[in-house]
N, C-alpha and C positions, 0 to 999 in steps of 0.2 A: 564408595565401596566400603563394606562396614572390612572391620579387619579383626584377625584372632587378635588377644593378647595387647587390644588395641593402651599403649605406653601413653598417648594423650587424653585419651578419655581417663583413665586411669586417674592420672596427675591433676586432672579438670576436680574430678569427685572430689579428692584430697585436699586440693585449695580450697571448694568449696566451703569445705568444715572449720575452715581454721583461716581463711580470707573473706572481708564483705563483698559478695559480688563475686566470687570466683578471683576476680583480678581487677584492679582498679584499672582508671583515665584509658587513651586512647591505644593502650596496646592486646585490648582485652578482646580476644578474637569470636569472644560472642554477636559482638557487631558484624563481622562475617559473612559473608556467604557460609551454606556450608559444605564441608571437607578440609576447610579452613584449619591447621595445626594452629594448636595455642603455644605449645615447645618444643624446642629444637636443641640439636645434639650438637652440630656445631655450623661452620659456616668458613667459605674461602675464597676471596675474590666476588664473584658476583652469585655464588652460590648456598644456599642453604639446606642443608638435610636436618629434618624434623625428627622425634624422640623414635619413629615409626620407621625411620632410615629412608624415606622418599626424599627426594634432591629436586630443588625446585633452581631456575636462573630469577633473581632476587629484582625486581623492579619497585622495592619502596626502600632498602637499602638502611634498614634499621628505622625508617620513617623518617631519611634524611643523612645521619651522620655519617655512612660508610662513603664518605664523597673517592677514595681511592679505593674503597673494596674492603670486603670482609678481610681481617688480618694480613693485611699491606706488611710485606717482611721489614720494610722500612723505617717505618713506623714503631712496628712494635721491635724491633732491634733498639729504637730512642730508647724507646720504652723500658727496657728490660734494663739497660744500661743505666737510665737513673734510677731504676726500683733497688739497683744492686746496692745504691749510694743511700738513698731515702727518697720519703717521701713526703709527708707529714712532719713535720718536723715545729721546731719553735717559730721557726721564723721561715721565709721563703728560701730557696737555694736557688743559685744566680741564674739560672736558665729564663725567672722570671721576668730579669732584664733585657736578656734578649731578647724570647717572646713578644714582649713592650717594643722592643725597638722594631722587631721586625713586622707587627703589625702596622706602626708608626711609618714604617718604609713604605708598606706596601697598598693602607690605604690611603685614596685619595684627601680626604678633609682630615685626618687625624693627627692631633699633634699630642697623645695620650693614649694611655690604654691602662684599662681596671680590668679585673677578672674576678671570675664566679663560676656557676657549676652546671646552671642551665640555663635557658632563655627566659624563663620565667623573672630569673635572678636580674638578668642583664636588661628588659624591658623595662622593670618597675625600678632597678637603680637608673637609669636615663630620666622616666619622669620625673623620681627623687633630686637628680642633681636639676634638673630644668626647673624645678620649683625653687630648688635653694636660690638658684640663679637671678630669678625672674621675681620673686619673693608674689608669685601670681598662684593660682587655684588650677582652673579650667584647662580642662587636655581633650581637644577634639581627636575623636577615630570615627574609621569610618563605619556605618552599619555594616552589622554582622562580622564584621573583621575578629581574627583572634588574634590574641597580644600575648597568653600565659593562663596558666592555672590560677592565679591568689584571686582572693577577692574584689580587688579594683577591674579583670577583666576578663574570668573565667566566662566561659558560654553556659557552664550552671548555676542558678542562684539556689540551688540547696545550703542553707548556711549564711546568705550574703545578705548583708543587708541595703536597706536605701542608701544611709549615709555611706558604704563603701563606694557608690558608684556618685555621687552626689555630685562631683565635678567633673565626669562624663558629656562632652556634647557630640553630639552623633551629626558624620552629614553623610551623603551618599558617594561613593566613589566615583571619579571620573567627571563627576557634577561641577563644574563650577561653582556654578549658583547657587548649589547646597553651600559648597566648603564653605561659601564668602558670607551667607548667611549665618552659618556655625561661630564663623571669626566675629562678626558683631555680635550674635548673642553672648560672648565671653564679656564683652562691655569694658573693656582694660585689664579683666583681669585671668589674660590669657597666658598660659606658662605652655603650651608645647600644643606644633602638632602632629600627633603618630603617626606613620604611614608606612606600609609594609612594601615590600620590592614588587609586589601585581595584586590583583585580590585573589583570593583564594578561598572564600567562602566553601564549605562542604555542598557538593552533590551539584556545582554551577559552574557554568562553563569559566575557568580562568580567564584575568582581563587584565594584560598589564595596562600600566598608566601610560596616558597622555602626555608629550611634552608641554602642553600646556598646560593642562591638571597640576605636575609636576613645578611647572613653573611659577604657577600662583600657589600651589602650597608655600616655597620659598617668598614669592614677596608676602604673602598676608602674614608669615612669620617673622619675616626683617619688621614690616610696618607697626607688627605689634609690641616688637621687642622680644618675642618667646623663642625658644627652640622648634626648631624641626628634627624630630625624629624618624630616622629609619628604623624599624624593625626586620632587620636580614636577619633574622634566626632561621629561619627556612632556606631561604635562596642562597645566604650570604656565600662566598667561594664557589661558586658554581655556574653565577652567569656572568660575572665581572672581579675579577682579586680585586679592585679597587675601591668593590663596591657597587651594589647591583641597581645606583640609580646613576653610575656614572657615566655612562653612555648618552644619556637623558640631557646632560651637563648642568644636571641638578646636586648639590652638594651640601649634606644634612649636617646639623651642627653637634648630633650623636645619633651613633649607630649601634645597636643590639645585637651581636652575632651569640652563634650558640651550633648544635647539630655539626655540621664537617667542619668547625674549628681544625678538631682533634682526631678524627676519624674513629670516633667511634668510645672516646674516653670523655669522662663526665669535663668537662670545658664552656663555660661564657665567658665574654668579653663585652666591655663597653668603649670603643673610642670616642672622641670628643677632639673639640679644636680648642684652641687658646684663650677665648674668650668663656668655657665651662670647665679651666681647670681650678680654678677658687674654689667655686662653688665643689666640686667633685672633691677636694681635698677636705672641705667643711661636713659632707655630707657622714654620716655613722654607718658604712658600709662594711661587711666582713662576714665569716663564717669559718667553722674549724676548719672547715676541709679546701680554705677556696686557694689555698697556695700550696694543695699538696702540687707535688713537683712530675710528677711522673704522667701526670695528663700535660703538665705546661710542655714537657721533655716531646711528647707524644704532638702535642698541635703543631711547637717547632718545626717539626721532622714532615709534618702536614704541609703545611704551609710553603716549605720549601720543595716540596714532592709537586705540590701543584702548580708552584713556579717553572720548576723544571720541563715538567710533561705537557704546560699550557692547559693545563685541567678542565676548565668552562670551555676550549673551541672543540676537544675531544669529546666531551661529554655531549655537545649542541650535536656535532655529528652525526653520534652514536642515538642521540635522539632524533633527528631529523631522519634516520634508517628506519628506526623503528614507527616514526609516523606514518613514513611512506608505506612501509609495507601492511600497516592496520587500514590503510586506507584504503588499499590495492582489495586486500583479505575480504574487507567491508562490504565492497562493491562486487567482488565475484560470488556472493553470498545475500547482492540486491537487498544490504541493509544501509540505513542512513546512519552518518555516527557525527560526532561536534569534538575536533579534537583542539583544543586551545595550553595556551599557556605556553610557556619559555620550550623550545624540544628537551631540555636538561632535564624538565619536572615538567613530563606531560599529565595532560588528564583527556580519558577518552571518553566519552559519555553517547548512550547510543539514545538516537531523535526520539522522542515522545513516549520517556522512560519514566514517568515520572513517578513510579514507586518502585522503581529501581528492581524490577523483575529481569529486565535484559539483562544488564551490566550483571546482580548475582549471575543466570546463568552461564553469560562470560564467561568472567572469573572461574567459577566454580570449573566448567569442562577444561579452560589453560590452564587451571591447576592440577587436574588429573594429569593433563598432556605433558607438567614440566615447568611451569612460567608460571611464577607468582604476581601479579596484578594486581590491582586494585577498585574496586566498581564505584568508587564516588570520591577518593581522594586523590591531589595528584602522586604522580609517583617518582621515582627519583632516578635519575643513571648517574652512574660512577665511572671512576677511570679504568676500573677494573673490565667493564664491559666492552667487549670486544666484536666486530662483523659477524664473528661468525656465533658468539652469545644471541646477538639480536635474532642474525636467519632462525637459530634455533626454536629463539621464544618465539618466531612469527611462526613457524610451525605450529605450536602450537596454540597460538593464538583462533587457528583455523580449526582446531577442536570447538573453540570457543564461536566463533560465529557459527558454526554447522547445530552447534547446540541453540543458539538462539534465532536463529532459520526456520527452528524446529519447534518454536513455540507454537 
């Protein structure tokens, strides 16, 4: 629906002029369906209203971080308390020890914890200290997996060269026979290997791992000497506090978090066990900003928000609601759909879509209707989200099948 005095189109022209692209990386709502807002006025608990004043119930949750909701009073009460003290300062202010310590409590293999400002940061310091470690090259990941923006793993090579990717070995997820192959091609000189909490390639159904998969990631990384890496920057806090391969009774020797650290405040972390804290103390990691104090103040207050509430079983819940009911939706509307992945970070993907014609119209009608969706990424629930958020987005979720019924 076009609109008078439209505030986002507006704002879109503007950036244009004076940003490349309108708006850089993965928040730039030209990728979209459209009706799609690019900005928005504010946001509270599991809702957003756009520069246009439309109020949508929020199913990507910042694209991750809001793990207890938009403006958690909790939270930003830490928040506000240490910004009154500082923030930035010369040195760290002590909250960063606790912080420390209480990821130190609360994840399973962690006897350490560094910090930084996004996942990007905490990904490529975990390889860094595994190479110091291991004084080895080679970091197998899997195909198509994303790890970060920088050059050793963005998904665009605008800019990148060969030698950034150079000690790159790719195997197939889930594969055995890929991984063990990947592991010999290293030839000794293996330093890490990445692996994220499920896959989650763009536009494919999510797949978590196998306890087997799992399980030989760990020996082929004992046999060879190197690190195994988790990258929980996505999932991290949402399907396990202790660590989302812990279940698995798989236990990585660093871990990458980043997104719901802090609910929503610039926050990475790297934990590590005993054996990578040399190497982590040798490595030249830092940046102005990475001990301002007022996001450590902010993840604190997280962390023990989602101790208290039990965060991941509310959220599994609250997604398991919302599967049942798309699925119900799906079928009273004789469409087929593939819903995969953790219920915390569903993705719904409808049968033999493959230029992604259904999923925009989805999208596009549940977001007239109210419910912000997403047609090819997974999407996120928070603690914020509540029974009767869900009925509502299923509501109008049924705009969104009647529209693609109606192809």
């Amino acid at each position: 629906m076009a609109l008078l005095n439209d505030k986002d189109a507006a704002l879109r022209e503007r950036a244009a002029r004076v940003i490349p692209g309108g708006l850089w990386g993965h928040l730039n709502a030209a990728k979209l369906p459209a009706g799609y807002p690019q900005y928005f006025a504010s946001a509270e608990g599991c809702r957003l209203t756009d520069v246009n004043g439309r109020t949508y119930i929020d199913f990507m949750c910042a694209w991750g971080p809001m793990v207890l909701g938009h403006r958690n009073p909790v939270v930003e009460a830490a928040a506000a308390r240490q910004a009154a003290l500082g923030d930035a300062m010369n040195g760290p202010a002590p909250v960063l020890v606790e912080l420390a310590e209480t990821l130190v409590d609360m994840v399973a293999h962690a006897d350490w914890a560094m910090f930084q400002k996004n996942g990007t940061d905490a990904t490529t310091l975990c390889v860094t200290v595994a190479r110091a470690k291991t004084r080895a090259r080679k970091v197998l990941v899997a195909r198509g997996a994303y790890h970060g923006a920088a050059p050793w793993c963005t998904p665009s090579l605008a800019g990148v060269t060969t030698e950034d990717r150079l000690h790159l070995i790719h195997f197939d997820w889930n594969d055995l026979a890929s991984l063990r192959a990947a592991a010999a091609e290293a030839q000794g000189d293996l330093a890490a290997i990445l692996v994220s909490a499920f896959r989650h390639d763009m536009a494919r159904p999510l797949e978590l791992p196998t306890p087997e998969f799992a399980a030989e990631a760990r020996a082929l990384a004992d046999a060879a000497g190197a690190a195994l890496i988790l990258d929980d920057v996505r999932a991290g806090f949402r399907l396990d506090l202790a660590g989302s391969w812990e279940p698995l009774g798989v236990r990585p020797d660093l871990t990458a978090f980043s997104k719901a650290i802090a609910n929503g405040y610039a926050m990475g972390a790297v934990t590590g066990g005993d054996a990578y804290r040399e190497a982590a103390t040798q490595v030249y990691a830092t940046g102005s900003f990475w001990c301002g104090a007022v996001a450590m103040a902010a993840a604190l207050a997280t962390l023990r928000e989602l101790k208290r509430l039990d965060g991941p079983a509310h959220m599994r819940a609250m997604g398991e609601r919302l599967r049942a009911g798309l699925a119900a939706g799906a079928a009273r509307h004789g469409l087929a759909i593939d819903q995969s992945g953790p219920p915390q970070m569903p993705l719904m993907l409808f049968a033999g879509d493959t230029d992604s014609r259904m999923g925009d119209a989805f999208c596009s009608a549940a977001l007239e209707a109210g419910a912000y969706f997403h047609p090819r990424h997974n999407m996120f629930l928070s603690c914020a989200h509540t029974e009767a958020d869900i009925d509502a987005a299923l509501l109008a979720a049924e705009a969104g099948f009647a529209a693609v019924a109606a192809l």
